[in-house]
Every structure is written in structure tokens, then in C-alpha cells.
C-alpha positions as CSV (number, residue, x, y, z in Angstrom):
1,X,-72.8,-20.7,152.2
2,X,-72.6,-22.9,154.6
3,X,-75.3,-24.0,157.6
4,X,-76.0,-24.2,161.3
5,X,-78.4,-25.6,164.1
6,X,-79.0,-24.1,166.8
7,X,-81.3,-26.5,169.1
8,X,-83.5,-26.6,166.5
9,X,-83.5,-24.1,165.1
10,X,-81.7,-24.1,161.1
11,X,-80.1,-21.4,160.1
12,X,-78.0,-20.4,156.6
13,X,-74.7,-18.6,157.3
14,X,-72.8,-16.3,155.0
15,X,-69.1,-15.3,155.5
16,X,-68.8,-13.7,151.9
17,X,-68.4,-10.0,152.9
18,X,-69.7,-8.5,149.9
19,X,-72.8,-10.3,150.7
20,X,-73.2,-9.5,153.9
21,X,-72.4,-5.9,152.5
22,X,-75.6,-5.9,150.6
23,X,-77.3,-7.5,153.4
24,X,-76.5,-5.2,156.1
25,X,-77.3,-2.1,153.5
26,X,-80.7,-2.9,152.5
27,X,-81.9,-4.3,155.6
28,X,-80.1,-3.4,158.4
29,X,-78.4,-0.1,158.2
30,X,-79.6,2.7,160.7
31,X,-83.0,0.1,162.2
32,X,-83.0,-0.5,165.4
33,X,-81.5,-4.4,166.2
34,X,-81.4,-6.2,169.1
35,X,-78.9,-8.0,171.0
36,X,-79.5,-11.9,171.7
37,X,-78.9,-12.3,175.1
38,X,-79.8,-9.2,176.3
39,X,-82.7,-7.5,177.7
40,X,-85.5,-6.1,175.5
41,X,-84.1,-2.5,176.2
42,X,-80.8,-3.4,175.3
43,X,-81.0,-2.0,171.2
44,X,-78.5,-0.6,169.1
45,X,-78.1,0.6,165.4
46,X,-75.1,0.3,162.9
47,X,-74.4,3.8,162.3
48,X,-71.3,3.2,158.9
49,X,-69.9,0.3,157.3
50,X,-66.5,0.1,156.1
51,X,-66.3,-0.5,152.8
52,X,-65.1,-4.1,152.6
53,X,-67.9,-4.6,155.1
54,X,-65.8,-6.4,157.4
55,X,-66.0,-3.3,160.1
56,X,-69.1,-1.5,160.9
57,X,-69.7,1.6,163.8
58,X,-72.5,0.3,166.1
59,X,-74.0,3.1,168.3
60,X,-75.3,1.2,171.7
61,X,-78.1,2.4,173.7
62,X,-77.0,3.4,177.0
63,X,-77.4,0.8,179.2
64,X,-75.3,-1.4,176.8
65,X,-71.6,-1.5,177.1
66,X,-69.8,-4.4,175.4
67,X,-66.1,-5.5,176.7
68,X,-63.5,-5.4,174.6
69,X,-63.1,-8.5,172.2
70,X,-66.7,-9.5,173.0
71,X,-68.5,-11.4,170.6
72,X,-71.8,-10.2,170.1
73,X,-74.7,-11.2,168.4
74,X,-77.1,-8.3,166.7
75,X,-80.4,-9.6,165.5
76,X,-83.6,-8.1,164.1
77,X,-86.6,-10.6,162.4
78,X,-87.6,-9.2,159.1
79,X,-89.4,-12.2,157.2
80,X,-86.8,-14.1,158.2
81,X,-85.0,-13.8,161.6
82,X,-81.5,-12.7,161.3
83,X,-78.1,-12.8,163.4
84,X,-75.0,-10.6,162.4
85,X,-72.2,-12.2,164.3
86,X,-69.6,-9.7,165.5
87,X,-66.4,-9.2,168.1
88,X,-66.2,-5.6,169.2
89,X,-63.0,-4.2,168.2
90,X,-62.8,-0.4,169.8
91,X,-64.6,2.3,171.5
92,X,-65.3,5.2,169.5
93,X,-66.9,7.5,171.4
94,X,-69.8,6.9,174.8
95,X,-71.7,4.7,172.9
96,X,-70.1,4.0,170.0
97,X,-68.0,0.9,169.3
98,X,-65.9,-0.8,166.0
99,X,-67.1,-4.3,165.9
100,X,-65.7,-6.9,163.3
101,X,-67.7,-9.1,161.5
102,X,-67.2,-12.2,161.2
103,X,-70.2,-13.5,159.6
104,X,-74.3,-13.3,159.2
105,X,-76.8,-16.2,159.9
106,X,-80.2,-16.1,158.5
107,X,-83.4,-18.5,159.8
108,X,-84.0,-20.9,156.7
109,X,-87.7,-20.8,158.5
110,X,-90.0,-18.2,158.9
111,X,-91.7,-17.8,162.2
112,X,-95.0,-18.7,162.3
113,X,-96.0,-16.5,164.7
114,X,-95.2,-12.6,165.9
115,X,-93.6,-12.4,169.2
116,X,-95.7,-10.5,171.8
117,X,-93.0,-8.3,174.1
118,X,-94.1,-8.6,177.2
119,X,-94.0,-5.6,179.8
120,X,-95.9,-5.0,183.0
121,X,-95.2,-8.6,184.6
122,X,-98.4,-9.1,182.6
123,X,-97.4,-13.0,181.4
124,X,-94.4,-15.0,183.6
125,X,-93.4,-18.4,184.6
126,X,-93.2,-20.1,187.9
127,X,-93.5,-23.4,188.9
128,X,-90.1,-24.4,186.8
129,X,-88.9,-28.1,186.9
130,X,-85.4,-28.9,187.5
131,X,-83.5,-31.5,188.4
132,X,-80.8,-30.3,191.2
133,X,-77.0,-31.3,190.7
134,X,-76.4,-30.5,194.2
135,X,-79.2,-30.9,196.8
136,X,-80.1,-27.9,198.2
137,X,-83.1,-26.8,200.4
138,X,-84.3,-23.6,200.0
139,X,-87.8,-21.4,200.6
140,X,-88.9,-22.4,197.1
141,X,-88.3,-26.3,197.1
142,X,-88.8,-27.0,200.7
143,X,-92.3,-27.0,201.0
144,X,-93.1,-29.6,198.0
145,X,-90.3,-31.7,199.5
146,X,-91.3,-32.1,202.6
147,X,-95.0,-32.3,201.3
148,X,-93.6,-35.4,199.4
149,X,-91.4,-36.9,202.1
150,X,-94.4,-37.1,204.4
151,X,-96.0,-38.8,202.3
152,X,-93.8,-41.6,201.7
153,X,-92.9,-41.7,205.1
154,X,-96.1,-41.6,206.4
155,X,-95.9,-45.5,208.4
156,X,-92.6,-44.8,209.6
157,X,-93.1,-41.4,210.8
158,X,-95.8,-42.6,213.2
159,X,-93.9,-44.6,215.7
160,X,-95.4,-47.1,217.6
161,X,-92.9,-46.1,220.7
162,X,-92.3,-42.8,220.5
163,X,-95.0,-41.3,218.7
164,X,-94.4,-38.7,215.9
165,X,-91.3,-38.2,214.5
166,X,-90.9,-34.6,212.4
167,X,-89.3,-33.7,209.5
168,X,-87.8,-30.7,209.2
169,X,-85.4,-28.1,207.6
170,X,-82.9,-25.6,209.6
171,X,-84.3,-21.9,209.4
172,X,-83.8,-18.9,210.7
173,X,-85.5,-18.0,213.8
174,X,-85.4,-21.4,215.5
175,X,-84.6,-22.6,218.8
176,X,-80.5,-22.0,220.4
177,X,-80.8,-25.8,220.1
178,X,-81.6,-26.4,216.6
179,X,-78.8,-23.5,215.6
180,X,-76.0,-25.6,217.8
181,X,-77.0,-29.1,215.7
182,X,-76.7,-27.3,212.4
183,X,-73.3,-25.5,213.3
184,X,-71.7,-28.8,215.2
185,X,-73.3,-31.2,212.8
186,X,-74.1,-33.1,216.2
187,X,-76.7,-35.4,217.8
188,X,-79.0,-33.5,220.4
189,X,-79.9,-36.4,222.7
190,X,-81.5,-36.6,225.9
191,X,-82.2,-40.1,226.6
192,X,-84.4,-39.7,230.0
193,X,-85.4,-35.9,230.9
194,X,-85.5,-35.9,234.0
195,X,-81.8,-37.4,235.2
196,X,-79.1,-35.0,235.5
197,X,-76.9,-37.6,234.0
198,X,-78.5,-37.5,230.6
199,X,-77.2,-33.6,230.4
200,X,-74.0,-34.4,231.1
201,X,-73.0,-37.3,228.7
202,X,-70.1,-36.0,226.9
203,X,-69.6,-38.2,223.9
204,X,-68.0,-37.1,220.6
205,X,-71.1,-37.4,218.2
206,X,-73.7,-36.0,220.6
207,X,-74.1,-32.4,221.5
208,X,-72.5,-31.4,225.7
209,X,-75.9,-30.5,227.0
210,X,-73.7,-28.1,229.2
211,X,-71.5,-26.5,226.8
212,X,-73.8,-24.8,224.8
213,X,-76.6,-24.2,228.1
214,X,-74.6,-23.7,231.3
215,X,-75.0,-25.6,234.5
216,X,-78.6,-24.6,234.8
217,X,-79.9,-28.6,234.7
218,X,-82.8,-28.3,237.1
219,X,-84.6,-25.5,235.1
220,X,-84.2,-27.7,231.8
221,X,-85.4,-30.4,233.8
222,X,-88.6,-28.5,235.2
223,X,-89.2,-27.2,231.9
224,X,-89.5,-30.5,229.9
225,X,-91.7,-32.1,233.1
226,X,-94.3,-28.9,232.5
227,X,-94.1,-30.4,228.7
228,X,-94.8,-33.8,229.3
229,X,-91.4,-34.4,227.4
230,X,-89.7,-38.0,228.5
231,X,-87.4,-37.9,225.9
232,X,-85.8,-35.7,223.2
233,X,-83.5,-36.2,219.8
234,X,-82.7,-34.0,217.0
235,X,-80.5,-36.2,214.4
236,X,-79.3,-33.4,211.7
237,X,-79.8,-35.0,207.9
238,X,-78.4,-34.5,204.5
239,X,-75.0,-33.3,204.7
240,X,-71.8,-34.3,203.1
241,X,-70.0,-36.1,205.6
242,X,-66.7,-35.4,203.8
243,X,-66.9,-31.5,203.6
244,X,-66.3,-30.0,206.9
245,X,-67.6,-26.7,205.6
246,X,-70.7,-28.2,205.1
247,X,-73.9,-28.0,207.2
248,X,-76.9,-29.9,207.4
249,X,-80.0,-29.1,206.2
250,X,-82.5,-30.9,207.2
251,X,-83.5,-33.2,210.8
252,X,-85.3,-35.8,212.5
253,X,-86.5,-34.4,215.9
254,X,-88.4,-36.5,218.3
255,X,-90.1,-35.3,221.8
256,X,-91.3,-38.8,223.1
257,X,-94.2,-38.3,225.9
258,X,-94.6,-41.9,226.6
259,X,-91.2,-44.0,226.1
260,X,-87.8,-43.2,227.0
261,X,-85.7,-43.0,223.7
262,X,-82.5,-45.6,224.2
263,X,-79.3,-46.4,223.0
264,X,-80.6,-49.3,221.2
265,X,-83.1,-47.1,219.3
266,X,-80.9,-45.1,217.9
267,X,-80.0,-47.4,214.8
268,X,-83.5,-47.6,213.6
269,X,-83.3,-43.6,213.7
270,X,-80.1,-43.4,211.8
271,X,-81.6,-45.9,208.9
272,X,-85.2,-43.4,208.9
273,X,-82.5,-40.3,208.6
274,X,-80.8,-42.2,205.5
275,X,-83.6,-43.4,203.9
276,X,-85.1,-39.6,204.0
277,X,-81.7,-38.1,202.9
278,X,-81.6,-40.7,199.7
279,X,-85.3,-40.2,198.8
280,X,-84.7,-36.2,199.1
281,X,-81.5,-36.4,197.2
282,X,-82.4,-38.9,194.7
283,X,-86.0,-37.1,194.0
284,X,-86.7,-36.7,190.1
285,X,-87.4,-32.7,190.5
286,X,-88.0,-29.7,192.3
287,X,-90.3,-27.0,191.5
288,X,-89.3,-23.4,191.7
289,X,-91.9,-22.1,192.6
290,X,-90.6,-18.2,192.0
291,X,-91.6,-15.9,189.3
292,X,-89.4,-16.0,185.8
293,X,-89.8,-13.0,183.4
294,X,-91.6,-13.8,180.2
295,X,-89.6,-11.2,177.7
296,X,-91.9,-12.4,174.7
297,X,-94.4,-14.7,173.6
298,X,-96.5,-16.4,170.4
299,X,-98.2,-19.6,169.9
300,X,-95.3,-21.5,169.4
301,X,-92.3,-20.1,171.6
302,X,-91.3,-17.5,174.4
303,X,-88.1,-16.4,175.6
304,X,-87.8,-16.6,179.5
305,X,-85.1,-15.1,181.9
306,X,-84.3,-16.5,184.7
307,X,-82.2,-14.8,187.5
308,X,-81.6,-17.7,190.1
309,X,-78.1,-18.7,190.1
310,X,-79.0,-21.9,191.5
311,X,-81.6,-22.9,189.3
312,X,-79.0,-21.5,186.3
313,X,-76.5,-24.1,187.2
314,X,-79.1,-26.6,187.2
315,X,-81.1,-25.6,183.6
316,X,-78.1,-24.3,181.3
317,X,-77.5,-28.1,180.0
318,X,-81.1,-28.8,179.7
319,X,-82.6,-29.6,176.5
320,X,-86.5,-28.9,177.6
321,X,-88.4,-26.9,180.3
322,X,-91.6,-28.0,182.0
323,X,-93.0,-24.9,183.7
324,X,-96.7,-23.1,184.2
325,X,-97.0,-20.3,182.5
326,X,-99.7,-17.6,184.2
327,X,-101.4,-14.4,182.6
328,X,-102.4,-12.2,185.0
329,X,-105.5,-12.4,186.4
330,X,-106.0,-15.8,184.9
331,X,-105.2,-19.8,186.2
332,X,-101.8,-21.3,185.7
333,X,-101.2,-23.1,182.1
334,X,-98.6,-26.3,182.6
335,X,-96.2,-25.8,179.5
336,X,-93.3,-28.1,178.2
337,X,-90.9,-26.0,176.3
338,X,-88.1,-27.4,173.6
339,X,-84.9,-24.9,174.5
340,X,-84.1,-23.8,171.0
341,X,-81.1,-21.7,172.4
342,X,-79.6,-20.2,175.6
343,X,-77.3,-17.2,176.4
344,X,-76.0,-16.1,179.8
345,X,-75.5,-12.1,180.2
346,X,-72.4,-10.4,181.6
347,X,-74.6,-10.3,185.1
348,X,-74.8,-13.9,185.0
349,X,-78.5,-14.3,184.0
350,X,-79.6,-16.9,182.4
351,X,-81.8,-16.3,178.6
352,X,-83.8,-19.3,177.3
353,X,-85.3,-19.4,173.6
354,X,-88.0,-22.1,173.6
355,X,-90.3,-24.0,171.2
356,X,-93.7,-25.0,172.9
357,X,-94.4,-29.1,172.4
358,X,-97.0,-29.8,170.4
359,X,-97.7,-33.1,172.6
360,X,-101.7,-34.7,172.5
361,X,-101.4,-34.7,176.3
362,X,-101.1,-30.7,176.2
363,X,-103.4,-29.8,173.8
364,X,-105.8,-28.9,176.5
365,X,-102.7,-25.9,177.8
366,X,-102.1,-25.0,174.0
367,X,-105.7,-24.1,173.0
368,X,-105.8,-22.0,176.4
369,X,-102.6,-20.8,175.8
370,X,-103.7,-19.8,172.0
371,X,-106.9,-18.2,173.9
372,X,-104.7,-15.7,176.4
373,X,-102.3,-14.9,173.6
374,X,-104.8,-13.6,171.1
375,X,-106.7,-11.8,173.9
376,X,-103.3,-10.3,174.4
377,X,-103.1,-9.3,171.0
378,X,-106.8,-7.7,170.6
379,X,-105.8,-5.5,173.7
380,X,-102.8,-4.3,172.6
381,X,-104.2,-3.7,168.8
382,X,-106.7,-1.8,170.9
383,X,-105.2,0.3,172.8
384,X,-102.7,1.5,169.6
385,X,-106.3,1.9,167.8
386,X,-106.7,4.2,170.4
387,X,-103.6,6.1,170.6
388,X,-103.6,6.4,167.0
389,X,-107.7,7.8,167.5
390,X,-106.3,10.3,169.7
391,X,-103.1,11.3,167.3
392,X,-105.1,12.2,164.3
393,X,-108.2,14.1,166.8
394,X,-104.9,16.2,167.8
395,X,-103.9,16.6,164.1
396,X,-107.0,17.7,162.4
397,X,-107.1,21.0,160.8
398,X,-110.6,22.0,162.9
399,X,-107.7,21.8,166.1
400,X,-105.2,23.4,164.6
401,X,-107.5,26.4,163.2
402,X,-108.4,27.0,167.1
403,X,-104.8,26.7,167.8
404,X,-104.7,29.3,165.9
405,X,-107.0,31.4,166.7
């Protein structure tokens, strides 16, 4: 016997087959396990065991299909949780596979609590913290970001010269202009609006005012006069200046109404744009503020799935997970989460075990989240009161004599 950990969790794990043999037997033999990583649908049962107990014949339900050579893990928590650690050999028949195995693990604790399984959307996670590898602004973390940026840039946002200068990110749905800074990575600049020789400036970092919209100056010209524009400048932000496939995401745009935006200006610009792009990129989190799927719950521990493939990338090497975790109907509960273990499927979604810190500052969250969970419970004993009420009115003799009849 030897033993493992994973992320906290200790286990004892047996190789000696005729062990395992006795294990698999008594316990598991024809019961419905499930499959760690998978979904809660995903269930199978071990149908014969060789008799060195090295092969076994799994029958998979049908939305299962392992690969060839895949290791899989079948669990099932009895008083003690328990993982049969397998490689799938051969396919039988539809949904019946060989699988080797290689050896059985068995929780040295017991868990405290039963796990609620969770159907209906009726418990799920949003608001999860991460902390990006790669910058990247997106419907979920723009909103808190700029929130933030505004206001630590607050002072120098309100310029004493040209008024307010806007932050912004590139969207769909916005002006021809803001499109051609994006794709050209380019400054749009026009210093004085109302010369014809600030639209036809034709230096390499700003964007040809004729180019991209014709000839046509007069009518730009008559446009920004019925605006009481003087001056105009969109300077795109965060992109990697070494990656030529890359695009910006993010600007500065000024419409000055007052002063003329000059040449000489433009360095104090460039340092506001880098300042933003390092506070953005160096920022300690983002919040996704998405739903996650809660696929079970007790007082101490849920497992979550997350689809994202952004966020994946971000949370895989994570040892913790702050998040708020919402029963419906009722106000978010802010929950830091010890990952205990994690498991990608073959779709490329991401399954997180976690342990809920006991920490004084949360105590407040716990006792709520205690609250919701036994609620939970008393409504679901409930309702299977209820079902079973209904069971035995359709069983009793008195029915089945006016069946009968």
C-alpha cells in the first residue's frame, strides 16, 4: 500500500490485484460509478471481472465514449470515496469497453458532508477571480476595468486644455473611424478641423484622412463645425507592438471644443496611453462575471465547471478560487475555494474539485452558505417525501381492488 495527495486531498492506493479483486466485488460490481472529470450524466457500471482482476468489462452510458488507451478514472463514495484507476484497452460492443487496471485509491477521510447534485441552474458561480496571462478585453472584464481605470485616472482624464479625454474599448458597431484605428494600429489625428491641410497629412504613424474617406473634405469639415469639434485624436492602446497580427484593444479618443490639439501635445498623450496600458495589464484580477455550473455542493466543497477557454488557461494552475456563489432567488455569497483537484474533458472543459476556507473573515458567507444548503436539502427530502406519499397511495390494496374491479 502505498499513498497519494491530491491537492489536499489524502488518499491510500492499492496495486495488489487480488485486493482490488475483493474490492471491486463487494462494493463495486454492477452499481452505478461515476467518471471524475465528467459530467453528472456521464455513469457507467463494471459488468465482469477477469479473474486476476487486472481486466474488467465496463458498460458506458451513452453519451460516454472513451478513446482508445484512455486512462480513466471510475469513482463512486461509499463511506469512503473511492477511485479505480483504469486505461481502456478495447471496444466490446456500443457501449462496452475492456479497461485495464492499474490500480485503486481510496480517501483515508471521510467526507463530512453529502454532496447535493445540483440540476435546474438552481445554485452557480459567477463573479470568478482570475488573474489573466495574457491581457485581454472582453464583454465580461471590460466593464470592471474601465470602472477601475477611471478611477485612477480620474485627474488626468480631465484636461485642463482639451477637456475630457475617454477611455474606451474597440466594439462592434462603432464608427468607420474607430474600425480603421483598430485594423491599421494607427493614430487618427486631426490637429485643426477646419483646414483642409490637417486631412491630408500623410505620415506613416497617423491614419490618411483621405484614404480611408475619399476626397469629400468640406463635408467632414462642415460636420465637425455643426459639432463644435476643434480638434480630434484616437490613440489605439494595449497592443503588442511586436506581433503584427495583433490589434489593439482599447483607445484614448479626444474631441477638444476649445483648444487645438498640437504636435507638442502629443507626448503627454502617448505617456496617459502607457500609463493606462501598464495599469490595465499589470491589474491584480479580473472578474468573470459569467455564469459557472455548480455540478454539486455541501458545507465544505463543490465541484464547478467552467466552459470559458480563456478563463481555463488562466485557472488550470491555480491553487484557490475566489468567486460568489448565488442560489436562486437569493443574494450572491463571496466564497474562497481551496482546489483539491482539476480535470479537463475531451471537449476541453475545465472540472474543479474545491474545499471551502474556513477563514474568520468568511464566516459571515459560510453560516449563509450552511443556511441555503440545508434549505436545499429540506426541499429536496420534501419533495421525495412526496413522491414516495404518492408511490405507496398508488400501491395500496384499496387501489388495486378498484383496479380490479
Amino acid at each position: 500500500m502505498s499513498a497519494r495527495k491530491t491537492q489536499g486531498r489524502e488518499y491510500d492506493t492499492l496495486s495488489d490485484h487480488s485486493v482490488i479483486y475483493k474490492i471491486i466485488k463487494s462494493f463495486l460490481y454492477m452499481e452505478k460509478l461515476g467518471i471524475k472529470g465528467g459530467s453528472s450524466a456521464d455513469k457507467c457500471e463494471i459488468i465482469n471481472i477477469s479473474n486476476n482482476s487486472e481486466m474488467i468489462t465496463v458498460r458506458f452510458s451513452d453519451n460516454f465514449q472513451p478513446a482508445s488507451n484512455e486512462r480513466i478514472l471510475l469513482q463512486k463514495t461509499l463511506k469512503k470515496h473511492i477511485e479505480l484507476n483504469c486505461r481502456t484497452i478495447n471496444r466490446i460492443a456500443n457501449n462496452e469497453f475492456t479497461l485495464q487496471i492499474e490500480s485503486i485509491h481510496i480517501a483515508k477521510e471521510n467526507r463530512k458532508d453529502d454532496r447535493i447534485f445540483i440540476r435546474n441552474d438552481s445554485v452557480f458561480a459567477t463573479n470568478v477571480v482570475y488573474h489573466p496571462k495574457q491581457f485581454e478585453l472582453n464583454h465580461h472584464t471590460s466593464p470592471n476595468l474601465m470602472r477601475t481605470i477611471l478611477e485612477t485616472f480620474s485627474q488626468d482624464l480631465n484636461h485642463p486644455k482639451f477637456g475630457e479625454i475617454k477611455i474606451g474599448s474597440f466594439e462592434r458597431g462603432q464608427e468607420l473611424k474607430f474600425n480603421i484605428v483598430r485594423k491599421t494600429k494607427k493614430i487618427f489625428f486631426i490637429p485643426d478641423t477646419s483646414k483642409t491641410s490637417s486631412y491630408t497629412e500623410n505620415l506613416p504613424q497617423f491614419v490618411n484622412y483621405i484614404t480611408y474617406f475619399g476626397k469629400n473634405i468640406l463635408s467632414a469639415i462642415r460636420r465637425y463645425r455643426n459639432e463644435s469639434i476643434t480638434s480630434e485624436l484616437i490613440l489605439p492602446i494595449l497592443f503588442d507592438k511586436n506581433d503584427k497580427d495583433s490589434y489593439p484593444k482599447a483607445y484614448l479618443w479626444v474631441q477638444s471644443k476649445v483648444e487645438p490639439i498640437l504636435a507638442e501635445d502629443l507626448p503627454e498623450l502617448y505617456a496617459l496611453a502607457n500609463k493606462v496600458s501598464e495599469k490595465i495589464e499589470s491589474s491584480d484580477s479580473v472578474k468573470a462575471t459569467n455564469r459557472f455550473d455548480i455540478l454539486d455542493i455541501s458545507e465544505s466543497g463543490a465541484r464547478i465547471k467552467i466552459s470559458d477557454k480563456n478563463i481555463i488557461y488562466c485557472l488550470y494552475p491555480c491553487e484557490t478560487l475566489k468567486f460568489d456563489l448565488v442560489f436562486k432567488g437569493k443574494p450572491p455569497i463571496p466564497i474562497n475555494g481551496k482546489i483539491c483537484w482539476r480535470t479537463m474533458d475531451r471537449k476541453g472543459k475545465l472540472y474543479l474539485g474545491l474545499k471551502f476556507e474556513q477563514e474568520k473573515e468568511l464566516l459571515p458567507s459560510l453560516r449563509k452558505l450552511e443556511y441555503n444548503i440545508q434549505s436545499l436539502r429540506n426541499k429536496m427530502h420534501a419533495k421525495s417525501d412526496q413522491n414516495s406519499s404518492l408511490v405507496k397511495i398508488y400501491r395500496s390494496p384499496n387501489a388495486r381492488k378498484r383496479k380490479s374491479k
